[in-house]
VEXDREN-2710 file (C-alpha; in Angstrom, 1 decimal):
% VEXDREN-2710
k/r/px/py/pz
1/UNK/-26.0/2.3/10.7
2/UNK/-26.2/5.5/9.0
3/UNK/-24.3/7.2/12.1
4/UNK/-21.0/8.9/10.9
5/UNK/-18.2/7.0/12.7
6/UNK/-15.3/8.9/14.1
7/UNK/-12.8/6.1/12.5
8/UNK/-9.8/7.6/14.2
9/UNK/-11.4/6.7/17.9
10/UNK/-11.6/2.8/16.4
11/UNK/-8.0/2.2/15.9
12/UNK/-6.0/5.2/17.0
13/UNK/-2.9/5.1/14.9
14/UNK/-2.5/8.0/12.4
15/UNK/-0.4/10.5/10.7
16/UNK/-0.6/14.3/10.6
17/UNK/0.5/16.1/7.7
18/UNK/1.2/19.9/8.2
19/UNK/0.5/21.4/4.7
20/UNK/1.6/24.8/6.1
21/UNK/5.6/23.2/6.3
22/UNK/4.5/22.1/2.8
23/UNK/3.5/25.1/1.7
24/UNK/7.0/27.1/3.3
25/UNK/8.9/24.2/1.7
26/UNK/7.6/24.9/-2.0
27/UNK/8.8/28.8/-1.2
28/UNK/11.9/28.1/0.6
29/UNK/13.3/25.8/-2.3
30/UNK/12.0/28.3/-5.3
31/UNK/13.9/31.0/-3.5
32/UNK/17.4/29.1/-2.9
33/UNK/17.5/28.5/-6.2
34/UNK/15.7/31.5/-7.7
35/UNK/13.5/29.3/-9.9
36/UNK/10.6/31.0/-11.7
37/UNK/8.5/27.8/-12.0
38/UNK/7.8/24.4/-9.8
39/UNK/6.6/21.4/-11.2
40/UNK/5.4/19.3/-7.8
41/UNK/5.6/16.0/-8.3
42/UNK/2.4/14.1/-6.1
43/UNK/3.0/10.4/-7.4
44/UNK/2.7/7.9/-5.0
45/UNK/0.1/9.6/-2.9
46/UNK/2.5/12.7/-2.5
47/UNK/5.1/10.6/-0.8
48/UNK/2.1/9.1/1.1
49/UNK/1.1/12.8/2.7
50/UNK/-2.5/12.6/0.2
51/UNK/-2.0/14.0/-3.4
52/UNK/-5.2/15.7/-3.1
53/UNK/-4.7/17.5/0.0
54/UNK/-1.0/18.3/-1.2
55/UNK/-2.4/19.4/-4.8
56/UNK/-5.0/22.1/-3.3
57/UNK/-2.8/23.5/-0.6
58/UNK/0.3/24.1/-3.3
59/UNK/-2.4/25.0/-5.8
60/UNK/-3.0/27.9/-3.2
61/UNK/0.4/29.6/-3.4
62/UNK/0.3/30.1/-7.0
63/UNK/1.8/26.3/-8.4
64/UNK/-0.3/25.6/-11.3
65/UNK/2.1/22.3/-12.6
66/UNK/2.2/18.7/-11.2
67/UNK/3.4/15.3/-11.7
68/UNK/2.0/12.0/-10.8
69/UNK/3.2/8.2/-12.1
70/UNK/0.2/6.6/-13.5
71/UNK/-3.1/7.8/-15.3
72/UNK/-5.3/6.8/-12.2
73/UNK/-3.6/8.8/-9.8
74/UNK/-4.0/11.9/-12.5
75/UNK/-7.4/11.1/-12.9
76/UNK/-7.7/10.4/-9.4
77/UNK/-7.0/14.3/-9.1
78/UNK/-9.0/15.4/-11.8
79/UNK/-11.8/14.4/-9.9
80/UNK/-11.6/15.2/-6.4
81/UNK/-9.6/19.2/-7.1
82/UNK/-12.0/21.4/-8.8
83/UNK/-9.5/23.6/-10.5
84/UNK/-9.7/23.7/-14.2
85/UNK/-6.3/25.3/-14.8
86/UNK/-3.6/23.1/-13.6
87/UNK/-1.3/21.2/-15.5
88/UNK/-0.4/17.4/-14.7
89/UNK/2.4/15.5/-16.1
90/UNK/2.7/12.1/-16.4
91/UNK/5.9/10.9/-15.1
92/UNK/5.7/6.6/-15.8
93/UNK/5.4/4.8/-18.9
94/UNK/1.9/5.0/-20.7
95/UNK/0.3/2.1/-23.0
96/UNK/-0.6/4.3/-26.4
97/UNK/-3.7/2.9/-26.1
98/UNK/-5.0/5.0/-23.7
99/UNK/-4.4/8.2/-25.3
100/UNK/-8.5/8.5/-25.1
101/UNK/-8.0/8.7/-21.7
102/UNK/-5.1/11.1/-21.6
103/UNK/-7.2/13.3/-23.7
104/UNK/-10.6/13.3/-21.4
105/UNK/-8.5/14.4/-18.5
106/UNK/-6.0/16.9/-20.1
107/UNK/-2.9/14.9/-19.0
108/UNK/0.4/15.2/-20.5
109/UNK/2.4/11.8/-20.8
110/UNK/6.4/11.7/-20.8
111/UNK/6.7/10.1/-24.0
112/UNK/10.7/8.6/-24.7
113/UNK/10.3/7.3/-28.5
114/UNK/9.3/8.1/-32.0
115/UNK/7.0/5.0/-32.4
116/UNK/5.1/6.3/-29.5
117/UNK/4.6/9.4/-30.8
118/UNK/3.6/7.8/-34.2
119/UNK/1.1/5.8/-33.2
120/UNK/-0.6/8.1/-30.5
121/UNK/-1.2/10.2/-33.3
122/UNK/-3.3/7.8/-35.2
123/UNK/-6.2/7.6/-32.1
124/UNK/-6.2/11.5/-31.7
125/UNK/-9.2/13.2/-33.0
126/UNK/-9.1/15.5/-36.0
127/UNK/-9.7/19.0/-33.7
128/UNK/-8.1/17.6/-30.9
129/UNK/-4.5/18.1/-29.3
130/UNK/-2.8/16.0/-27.2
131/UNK/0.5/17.7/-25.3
132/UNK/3.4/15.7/-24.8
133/UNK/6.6/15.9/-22.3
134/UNK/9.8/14.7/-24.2
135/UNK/11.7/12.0/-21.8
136/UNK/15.4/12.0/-22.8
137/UNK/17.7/9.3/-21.1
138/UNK/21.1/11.0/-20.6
139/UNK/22.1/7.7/-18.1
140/UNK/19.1/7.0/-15.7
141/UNK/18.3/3.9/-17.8
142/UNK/14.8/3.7/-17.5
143/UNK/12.7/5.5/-20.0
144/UNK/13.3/8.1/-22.8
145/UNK/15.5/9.1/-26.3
146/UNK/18.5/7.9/-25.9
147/UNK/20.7/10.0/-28.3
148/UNK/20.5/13.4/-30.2
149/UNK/19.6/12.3/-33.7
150/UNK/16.5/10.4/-31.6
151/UNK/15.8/13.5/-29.8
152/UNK/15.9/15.4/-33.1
153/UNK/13.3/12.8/-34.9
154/UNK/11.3/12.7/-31.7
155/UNK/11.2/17.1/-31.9
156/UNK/9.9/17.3/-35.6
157/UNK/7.4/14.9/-35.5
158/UNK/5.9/16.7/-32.6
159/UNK/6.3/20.5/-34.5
160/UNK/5.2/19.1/-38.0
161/UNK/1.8/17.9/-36.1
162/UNK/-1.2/19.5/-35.6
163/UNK/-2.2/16.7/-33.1
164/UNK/0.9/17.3/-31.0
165/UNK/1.4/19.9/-28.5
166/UNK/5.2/19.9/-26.8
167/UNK/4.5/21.0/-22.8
168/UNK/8.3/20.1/-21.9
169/UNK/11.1/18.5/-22.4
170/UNK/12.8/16.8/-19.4
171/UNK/15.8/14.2/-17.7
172/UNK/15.8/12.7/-14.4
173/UNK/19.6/12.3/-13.0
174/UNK/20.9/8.9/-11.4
175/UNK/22.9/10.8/-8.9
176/UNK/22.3/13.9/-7.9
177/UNK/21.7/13.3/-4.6
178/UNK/24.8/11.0/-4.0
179/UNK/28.9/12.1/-4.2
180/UNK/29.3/10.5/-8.0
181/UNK/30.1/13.6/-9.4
182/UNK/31.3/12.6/-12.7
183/UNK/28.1/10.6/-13.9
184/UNK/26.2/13.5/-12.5
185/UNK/28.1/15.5/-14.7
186/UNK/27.8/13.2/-17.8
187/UNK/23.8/13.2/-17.7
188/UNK/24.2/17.3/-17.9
189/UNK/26.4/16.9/-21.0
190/UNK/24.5/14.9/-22.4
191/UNK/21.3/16.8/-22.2
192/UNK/22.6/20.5/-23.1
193/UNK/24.2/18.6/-26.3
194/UNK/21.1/17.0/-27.5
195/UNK/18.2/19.3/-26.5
196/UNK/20.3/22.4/-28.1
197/UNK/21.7/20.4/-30.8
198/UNK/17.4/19.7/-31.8
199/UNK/16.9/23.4/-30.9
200/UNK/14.7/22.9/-28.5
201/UNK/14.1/25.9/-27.0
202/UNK/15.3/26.0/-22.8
203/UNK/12.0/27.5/-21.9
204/UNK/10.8/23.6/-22.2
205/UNK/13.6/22.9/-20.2
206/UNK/13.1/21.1/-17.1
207/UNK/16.2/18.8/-15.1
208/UNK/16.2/20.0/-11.6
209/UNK/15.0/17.3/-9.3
210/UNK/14.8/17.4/-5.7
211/UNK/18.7/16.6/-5.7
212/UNK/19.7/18.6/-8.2
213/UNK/18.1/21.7/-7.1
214/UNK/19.5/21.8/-3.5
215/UNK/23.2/20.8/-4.1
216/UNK/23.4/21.1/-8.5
217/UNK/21.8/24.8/-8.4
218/UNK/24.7/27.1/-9.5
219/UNK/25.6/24.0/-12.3
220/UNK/22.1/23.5/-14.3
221/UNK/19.3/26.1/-16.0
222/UNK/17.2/26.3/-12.5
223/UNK/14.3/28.2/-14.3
224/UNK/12.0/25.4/-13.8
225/UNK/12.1/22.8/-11.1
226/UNK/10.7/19.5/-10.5
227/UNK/10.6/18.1/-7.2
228/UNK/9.5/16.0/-4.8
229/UNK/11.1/15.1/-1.8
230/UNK/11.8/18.8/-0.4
231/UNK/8.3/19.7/-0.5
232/UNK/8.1/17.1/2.3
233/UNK/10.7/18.6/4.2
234/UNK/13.3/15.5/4.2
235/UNK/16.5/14.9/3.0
236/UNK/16.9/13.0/-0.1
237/UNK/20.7/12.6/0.1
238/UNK/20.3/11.5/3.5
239/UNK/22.6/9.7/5.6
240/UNK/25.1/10.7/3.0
241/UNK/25.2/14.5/2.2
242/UNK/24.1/17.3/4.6
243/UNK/20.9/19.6/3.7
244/UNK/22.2/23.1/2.6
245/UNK/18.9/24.3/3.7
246/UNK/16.8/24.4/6.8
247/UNK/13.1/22.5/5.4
248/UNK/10.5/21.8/7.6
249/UNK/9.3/18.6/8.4
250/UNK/5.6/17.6/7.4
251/UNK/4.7/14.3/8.6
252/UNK/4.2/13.0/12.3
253/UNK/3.5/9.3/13.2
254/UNK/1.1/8.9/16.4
255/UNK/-0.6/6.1/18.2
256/UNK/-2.0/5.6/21.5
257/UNK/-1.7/3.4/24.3
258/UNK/-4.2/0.7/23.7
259/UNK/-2.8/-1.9/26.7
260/UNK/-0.4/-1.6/29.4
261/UNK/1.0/-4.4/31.9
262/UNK/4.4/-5.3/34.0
263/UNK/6.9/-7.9/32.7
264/UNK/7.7/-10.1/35.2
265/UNK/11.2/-11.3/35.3
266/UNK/12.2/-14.0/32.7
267/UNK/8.5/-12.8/30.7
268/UNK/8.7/-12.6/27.3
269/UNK/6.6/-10.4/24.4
270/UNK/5.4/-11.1/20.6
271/UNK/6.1/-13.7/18.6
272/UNK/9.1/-15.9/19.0
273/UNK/9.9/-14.7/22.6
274/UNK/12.8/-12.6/20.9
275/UNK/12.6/-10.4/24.0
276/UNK/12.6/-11.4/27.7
277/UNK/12.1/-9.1/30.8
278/UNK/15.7/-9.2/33.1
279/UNK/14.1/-7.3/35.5
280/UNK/10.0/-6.2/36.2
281/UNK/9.4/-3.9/33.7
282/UNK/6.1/-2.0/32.3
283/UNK/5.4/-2.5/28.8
284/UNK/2.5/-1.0/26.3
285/UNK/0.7/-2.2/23.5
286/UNK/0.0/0.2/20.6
287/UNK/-2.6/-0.7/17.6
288/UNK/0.3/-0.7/14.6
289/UNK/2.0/-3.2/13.1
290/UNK/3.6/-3.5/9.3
291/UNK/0.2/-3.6/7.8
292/UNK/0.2/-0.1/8.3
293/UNK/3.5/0.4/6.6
294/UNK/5.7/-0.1/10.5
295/UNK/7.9/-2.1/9.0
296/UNK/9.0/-5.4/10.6
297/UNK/12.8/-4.3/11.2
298/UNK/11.7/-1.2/13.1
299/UNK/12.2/-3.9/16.0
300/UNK/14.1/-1.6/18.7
301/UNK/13.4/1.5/16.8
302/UNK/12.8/4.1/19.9
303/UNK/9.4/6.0/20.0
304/UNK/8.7/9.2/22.3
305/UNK/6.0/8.5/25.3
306/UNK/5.6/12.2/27.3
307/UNK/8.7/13.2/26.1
308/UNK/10.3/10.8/27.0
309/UNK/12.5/8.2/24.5
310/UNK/11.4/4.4/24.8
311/UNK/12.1/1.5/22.2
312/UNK/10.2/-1.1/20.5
313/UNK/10.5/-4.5/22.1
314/UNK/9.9/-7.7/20.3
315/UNK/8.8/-8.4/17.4
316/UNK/6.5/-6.4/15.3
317/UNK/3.4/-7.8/14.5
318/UNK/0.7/-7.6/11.6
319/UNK/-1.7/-5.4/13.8
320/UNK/0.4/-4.6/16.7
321/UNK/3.7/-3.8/19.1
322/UNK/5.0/-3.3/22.3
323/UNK/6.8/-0.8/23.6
324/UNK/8.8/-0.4/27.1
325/UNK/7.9/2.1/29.5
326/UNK/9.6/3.8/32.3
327/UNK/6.6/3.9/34.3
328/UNK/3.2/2.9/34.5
329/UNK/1.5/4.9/31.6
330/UNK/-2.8/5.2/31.4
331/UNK/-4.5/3.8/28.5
332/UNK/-4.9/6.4/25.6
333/UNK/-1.8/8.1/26.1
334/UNK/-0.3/9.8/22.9
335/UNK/3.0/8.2/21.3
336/UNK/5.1/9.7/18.8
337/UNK/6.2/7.3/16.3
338/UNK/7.7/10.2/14.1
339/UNK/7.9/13.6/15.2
340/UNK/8.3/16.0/18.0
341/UNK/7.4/15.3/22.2
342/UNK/8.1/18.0/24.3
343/UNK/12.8/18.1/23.5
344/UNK/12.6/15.2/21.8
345/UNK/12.5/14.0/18.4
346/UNK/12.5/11.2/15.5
347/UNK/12.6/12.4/12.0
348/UNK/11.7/10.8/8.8
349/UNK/15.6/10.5/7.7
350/UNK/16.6/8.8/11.5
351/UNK/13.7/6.3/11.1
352/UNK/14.7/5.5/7.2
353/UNK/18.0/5.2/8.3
354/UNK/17.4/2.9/11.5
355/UNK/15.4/0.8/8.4
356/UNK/18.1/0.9/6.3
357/UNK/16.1/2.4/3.2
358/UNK/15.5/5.9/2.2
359/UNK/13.2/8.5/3.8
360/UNK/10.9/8.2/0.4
361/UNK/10.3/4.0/1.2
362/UNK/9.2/5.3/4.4
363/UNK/6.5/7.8/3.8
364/UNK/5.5/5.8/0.7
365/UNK/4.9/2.9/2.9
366/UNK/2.5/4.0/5.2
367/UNK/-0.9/2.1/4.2
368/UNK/-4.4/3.6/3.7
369/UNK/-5.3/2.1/7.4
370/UNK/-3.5/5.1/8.5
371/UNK/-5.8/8.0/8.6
372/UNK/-4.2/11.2/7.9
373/UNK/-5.0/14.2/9.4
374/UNK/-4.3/17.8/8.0
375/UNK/-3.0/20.7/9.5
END
């Protein structure tokens, strides 16, 4: 039993992640917008590509920032990327009482009130320094100060302590990827008014997310971005606004063949006989279902079988679903899921939209039974 098992050959449904595309992402959106600094944000699993794969391939092209959601996934990096001199901000909410914590791993919490701040300075060591990322609420509604005079209170507690270290100060905008310009322009104003009306200096600055820095660029101070989606290579705005650059896309979706047979005519598939043959008709079974993040609605989605487009027939199951064929197909033949065969293609954004959701539910989705396999 002490055998290493190839785990890919006993369920063959996976993902591949290209960290290369990553990598000419990161580049290609510092360059459009002529930032000098990128904060990568990794939460969730990077998007569900692997956080620590993601972290050391970005970590080799010079980014030295990133931002994750919850301690454990920081710590989770701490431990498994042996680089000593990278920053990581936390992004979510954090219980004060776990500033020990923050601490012993060098993390950086986005803190959004003065009682926070208040208390976290009472478990903080004499000799030690905890740094802190100022979360300002200009209309996102979720965490932060909520007005100058807080953002001002917030400021000089931080400066007039020797326990405090300020490592940014930040916004995150509600629609910067959609067409509501004016609200887009309201969290601006606000920020601008209440960061330079505390004097906080801009190089703490940092607004752009993944929206703002492709279609915001030439409206915001663009010297440090933080983003997410782009590095992945897929539209965050999508089906609504149009990229205005080319990205490239990172993740593929693959299974294989595990059982093929004919329909009869009048034959049904999967639960609920939702689907019945009109004519004889080869079908395949593949090893995927929505306990590995296919979600249930993908139901007719089309998949890519030697470049060639077929469709999801029935409906989809915990563990598994069936696909039509054109033709009689062997066992252990390759299926794109997401990605490229031969001239054809599904991306990230068509699959989102077919699921009515967002590219990031997608990716995010994806469970741990889904190996993934770098590039």
């Amino acid at each position: 039993m002490n055998k290493k098992i190839d785990i890919l050959r006993t369920r063959p449904s996976w993902i591949e992640i290209n960290l290369k595309n990553v990598q000419e992402n990161a580049q290609t959106i510092m360059q459009y917008t002529g930032a000098k600094k990128l904060i990568a944000v990794v939460k969730a699993n990077a998007y569900g590509h692997g956080a620590v794969a993601t972290v050391k391939a970005l970590y080799a092209i010079g980014v030295r920032d990133f931002a994750v959601a919850t301690i454990a996934e920081a710590a989770l990096l701490r431990q498994e990327v042996a680089y000593d001199d990278f920053q990581i901000l936390l992004l979510g909410v954090q219980d004060v009482s776990f500033v020990d914590i923050m601490l012993a791993y060098h993390l950086s919490p986005a803190v959004g009130n003065l009682s926070w701040l208040q208390e976290a300075v009472k478990s903080i060591p004499e000799g030690k320094v905890l740094d802190v990322q100022l979360a300002i609420d200009t209309g996102m509604g979720r965490m932060g100060a909520h007005s100058q005079s807080q953002v001002t209170a917030m400021y000089a507690f931080i400066q007039s302590s020797d326990k405090l270290r300020l490592r940014g100060v930040f916004t995150h905008f509600a629609t910067a990827d959609d067409s509501n310009q004016q609200y887009y322009d309201e969290q601006v104003a606000n920020f601008y008014n209440w960061v330079r009306g505390a004097n906080i200096p801009n190089k703490y600055w940092h607004l752009a997310n993944s929206g703002s820095a492709l279609w915001h660029s030439k409206e915001i101070d663009i010297q440090t971005l933080r983003v997410g989606s782009v590095l992945y290579g897929y539209n965050p705005g999508a089906p609504k606004l149009k990229m205005p650059i080319q990205l490239k896309n990172v993740l593929s979706l693959k299974s294989r063949i595990g059982f093929v047979h004919e329909l009869g005519v009048g034959e049904s598939v999967s639960y609920g006989a939702t689907y019945t043959a009109e004519k004889p008709q080869w079908v395949a079974t593949l090893p995927i279902g929505y306990a590995d993040g296919y979600l249930r609605r993908m139901a007719g989605m089309k998949v890519l079988v030697a470049g060639h487009v077929e469709h999801v027939i029935g409906r989809i199951t915990m563990d598994q679903i069936v696909i039509s064929l054109n033709k009689e197909y062997p066992v252990d033949t390759e299926v794109t899921l997401i990605g490229r065969d031969g001239q054809e293609e599904i991306t990230v954004e068509e699959f989102a939209e077919y699921a009515d959701t967002i590219p990031h539910e997608i990716s995010t989705t994806f469970s741990a039974r889904l190996p993934r396999i770098y590039d």
